[in-house]
C-alpha positions in Angstrom: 36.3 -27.2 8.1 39.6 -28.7 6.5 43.0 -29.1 8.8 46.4 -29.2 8.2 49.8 -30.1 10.4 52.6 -28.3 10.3 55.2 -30.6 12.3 54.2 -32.6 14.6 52.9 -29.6 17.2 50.9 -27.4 15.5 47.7 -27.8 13.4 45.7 -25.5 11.4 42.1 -25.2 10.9 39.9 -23.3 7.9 36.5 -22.0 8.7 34.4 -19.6 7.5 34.8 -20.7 3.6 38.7 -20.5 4.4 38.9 -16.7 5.2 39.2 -17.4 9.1 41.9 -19.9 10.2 42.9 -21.3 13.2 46.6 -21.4 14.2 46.3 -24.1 17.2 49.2 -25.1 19.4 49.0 -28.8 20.2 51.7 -30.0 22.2 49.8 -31.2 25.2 52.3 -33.7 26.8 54.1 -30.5 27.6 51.2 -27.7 28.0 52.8 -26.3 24.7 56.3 -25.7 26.0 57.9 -24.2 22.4 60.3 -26.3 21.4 63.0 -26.2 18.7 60.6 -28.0 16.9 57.6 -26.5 17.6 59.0 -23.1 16.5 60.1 -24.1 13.7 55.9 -25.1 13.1 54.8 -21.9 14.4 57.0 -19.7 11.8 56.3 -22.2 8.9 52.6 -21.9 9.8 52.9 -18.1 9.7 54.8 -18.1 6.6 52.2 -20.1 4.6 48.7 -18.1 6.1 50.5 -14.7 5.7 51.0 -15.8 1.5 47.7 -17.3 1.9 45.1 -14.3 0.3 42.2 -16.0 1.2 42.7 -15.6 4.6 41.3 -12.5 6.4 41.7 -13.7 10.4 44.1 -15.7 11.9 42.8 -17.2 15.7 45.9 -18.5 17.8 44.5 -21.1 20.4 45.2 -24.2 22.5 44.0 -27.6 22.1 45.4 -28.3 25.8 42.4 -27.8 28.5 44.5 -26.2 30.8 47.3 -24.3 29.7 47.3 -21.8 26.5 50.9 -22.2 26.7 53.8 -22.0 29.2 56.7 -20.5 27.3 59.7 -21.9 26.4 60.5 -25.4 26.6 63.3 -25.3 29.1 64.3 -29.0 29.6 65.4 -28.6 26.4 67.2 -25.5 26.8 68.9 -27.0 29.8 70.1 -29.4 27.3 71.7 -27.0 25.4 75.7 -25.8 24.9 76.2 -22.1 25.0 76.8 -22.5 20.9 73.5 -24.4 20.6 71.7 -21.9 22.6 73.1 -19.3 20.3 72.0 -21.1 17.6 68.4 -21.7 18.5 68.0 -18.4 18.9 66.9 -17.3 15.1 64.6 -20.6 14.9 62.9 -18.9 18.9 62.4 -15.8 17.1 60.8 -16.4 14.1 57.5 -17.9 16.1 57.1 -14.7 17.6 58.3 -12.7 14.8 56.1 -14.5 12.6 52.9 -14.3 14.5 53.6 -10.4 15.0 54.4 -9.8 11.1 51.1 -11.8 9.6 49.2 -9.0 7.6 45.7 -9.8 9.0 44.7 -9.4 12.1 45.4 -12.2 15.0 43.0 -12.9 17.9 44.7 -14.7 20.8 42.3 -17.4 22.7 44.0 -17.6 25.8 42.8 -19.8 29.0 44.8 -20.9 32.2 48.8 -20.5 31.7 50.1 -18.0 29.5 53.3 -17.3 30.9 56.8 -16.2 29.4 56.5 -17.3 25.6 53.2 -18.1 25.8 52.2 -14.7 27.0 54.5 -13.2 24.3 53.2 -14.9 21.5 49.7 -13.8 22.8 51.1 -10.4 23.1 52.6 -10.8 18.8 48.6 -10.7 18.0 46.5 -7.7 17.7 44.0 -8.9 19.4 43.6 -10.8 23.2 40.4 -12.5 24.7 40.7 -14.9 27.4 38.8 -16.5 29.6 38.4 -16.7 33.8 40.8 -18.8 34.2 43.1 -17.8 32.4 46.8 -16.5 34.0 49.5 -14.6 32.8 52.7 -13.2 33.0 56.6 -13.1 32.4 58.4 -14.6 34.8 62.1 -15.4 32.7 64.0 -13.2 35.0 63.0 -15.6 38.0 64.7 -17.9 35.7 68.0 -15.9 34.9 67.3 -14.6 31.1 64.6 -11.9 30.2 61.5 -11.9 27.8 63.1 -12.0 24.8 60.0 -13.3 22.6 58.9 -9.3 22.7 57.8 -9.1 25.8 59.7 -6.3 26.8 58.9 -4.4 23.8 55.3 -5.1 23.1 54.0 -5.1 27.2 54.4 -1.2 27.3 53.1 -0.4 24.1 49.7 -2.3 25.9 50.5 -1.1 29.5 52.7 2.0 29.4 56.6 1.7 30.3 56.3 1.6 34.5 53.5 -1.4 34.7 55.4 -3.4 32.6 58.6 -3.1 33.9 56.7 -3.9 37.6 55.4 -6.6 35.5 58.9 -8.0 34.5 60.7 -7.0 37.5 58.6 -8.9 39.6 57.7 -11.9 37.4 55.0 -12.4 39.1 51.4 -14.1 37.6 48.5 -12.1 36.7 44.6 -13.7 36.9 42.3 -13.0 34.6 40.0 -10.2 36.4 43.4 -7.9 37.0 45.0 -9.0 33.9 41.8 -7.5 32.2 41.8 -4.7 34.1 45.7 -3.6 33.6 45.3 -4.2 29.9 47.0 -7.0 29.7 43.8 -9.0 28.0 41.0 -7.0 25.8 38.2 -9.0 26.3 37.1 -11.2 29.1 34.6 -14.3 28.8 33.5 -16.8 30.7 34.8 -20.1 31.0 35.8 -21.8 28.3 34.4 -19.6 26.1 37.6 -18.0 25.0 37.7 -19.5 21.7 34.1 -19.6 20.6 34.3 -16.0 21.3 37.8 -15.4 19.2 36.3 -17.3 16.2 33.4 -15.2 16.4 35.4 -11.7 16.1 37.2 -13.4 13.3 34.0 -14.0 11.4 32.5 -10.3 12.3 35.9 -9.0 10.4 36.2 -11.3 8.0 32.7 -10.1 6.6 34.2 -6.8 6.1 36.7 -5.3 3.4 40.2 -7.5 3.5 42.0 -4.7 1.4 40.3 -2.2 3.9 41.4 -4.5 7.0 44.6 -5.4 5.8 45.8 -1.5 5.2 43.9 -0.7 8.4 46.1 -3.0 10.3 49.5 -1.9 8.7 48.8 1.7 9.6 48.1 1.0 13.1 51.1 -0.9 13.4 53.1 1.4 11.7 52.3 4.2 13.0 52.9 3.2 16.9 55.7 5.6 18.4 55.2 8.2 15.8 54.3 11.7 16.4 50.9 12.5 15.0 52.0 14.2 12.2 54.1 11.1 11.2 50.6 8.9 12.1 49.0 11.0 9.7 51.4 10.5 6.9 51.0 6.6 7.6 47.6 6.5 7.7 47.1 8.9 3.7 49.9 6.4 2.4 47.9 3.1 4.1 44.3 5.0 2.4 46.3 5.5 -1.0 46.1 2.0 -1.9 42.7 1.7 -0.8 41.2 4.1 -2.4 41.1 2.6 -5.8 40.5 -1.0 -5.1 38.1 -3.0 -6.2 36.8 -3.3 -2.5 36.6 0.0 -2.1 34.6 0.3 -5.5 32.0 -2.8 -4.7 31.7 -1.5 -1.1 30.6 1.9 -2.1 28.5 -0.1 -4.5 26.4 -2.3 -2.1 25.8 0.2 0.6 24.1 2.4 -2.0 22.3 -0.7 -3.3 21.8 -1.8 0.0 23.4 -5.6 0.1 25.8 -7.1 1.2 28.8 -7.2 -0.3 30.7 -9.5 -2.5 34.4 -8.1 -2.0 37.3 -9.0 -4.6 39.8 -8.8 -2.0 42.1 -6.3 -4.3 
């Protein structure tokens, strides 16, 4: 396993011969409050995976024990002018932006607080397992502003338009038990066992087709809010340029020679 910093706040990790690697937010002094800084991390982390063909999975976790993260660091936005507020904004939005826009899929390993950002940047991935004690929610409008890391967006494409907006209305904290049964998690583990059980999806999809996995998650991204007939046309154009790869070709390949396959990745 190799690692590498990006800033002083976030550190990534290469397993599985490099195809799976860990995004892990490691700001404990502040339970990974997102900072300026630690945005700025976060998106140049994102940048360099999503350019990065090796990788096949991305698994965003938490070095702190007790806290996945707890949104927005806000004794620094209380430090803020109006025109430095306005001017943080882009640097906010391009951690969220830039976990939600990576081209392979993203597992969140969520335990205890995941609230405001935190939840959000949870929400950016396609994929959510936490553990028992995990808690989450978006409480920014008990704090005057609103979730505006995607929260308000990406919460009822999960839960449907009227639980999220009781969700948001309320602000109120979610365990893990109802949080997995309203959607707002996919899978629920045990204990600490959040990201041994993320890595371990990551591996089960890295083993398969990145040209397959890649086009499979563009068309279910884009075709969210279509009709199905526009679906339909997203999911032909996302099989055109499988069709003819070279996965496609050595996949066909070993099942009828019945190994394993050794996939090009084009």
């Amino acid at each position: 396993m190799s690692e590498e910093r990006f800033g002083e706040f976030v550190l990534v990790r290469r397993h599985e011969d490099g195809h799976v690697a860990e995004l892990a937010l490691d700001r404990p002094k502040a339970m990974n409050a997102v900072s300026s800084g630690m945005a700025r991390a976060i998106a140049g982390a994102c940048t360099a995976l999503g350019e990065d063909r090796g990788v096949r999975v991305v698994v965003l976790t938490s070095t702190h024990e007790r806290a996945f993260c707890v949104g927005a660091d806000l004794k620094e936005r209380n430090s803020l002018s109006d025109a430095e507020l306005l001017r943080q904004r882009p640097v906010s939005r391009a951690a969220y932006t830039g976990v939600l826009e990576l081209p392979v899929p993203v597992i969140a390993a969520v335990h205890g607080y995941a609230l405001g950002g935190g939840f959000e940047l949870a929400l950016s991935c396609d994929v959510i397992v936490a553990d028992r004690t995990a808690v989450v929610g978006l409480p920014e409008v008990s704090v005057g502003v609103l979730p505006g890391g995607g929260g308000t967006q990406l919460l009822p494409r999960r839960v449907g338009a009227a639980r999220a907006a009781e969700l948001v209305f309320t602000a109120r904290r979610v365990e893990a038990a109802e949080a997995r049964e309203l959607g707002l998690v996919d899978v629920l583990v045990d204990e600490g066992r959040d990201r041994e059980e993320a890595l371990a999806m990551a591996a089960r999809i890295a083993g398969n087709s990145p040209v397959g996995v890649r086009a499979a998650k563009r068309a279910l991204r884009l075709g969210q809010g279509l009709d199905l007939r526009a679906g339909l046309e997203v999911e032909d154009a996302a099989w055109r340029t499988v069709a003819f790869s070279g996965d496609r070709a050595e996949g066909v390949a070993a099942f009828n020679e019945k190994r394993k396959p050794q996939w090009p990745g084009e």
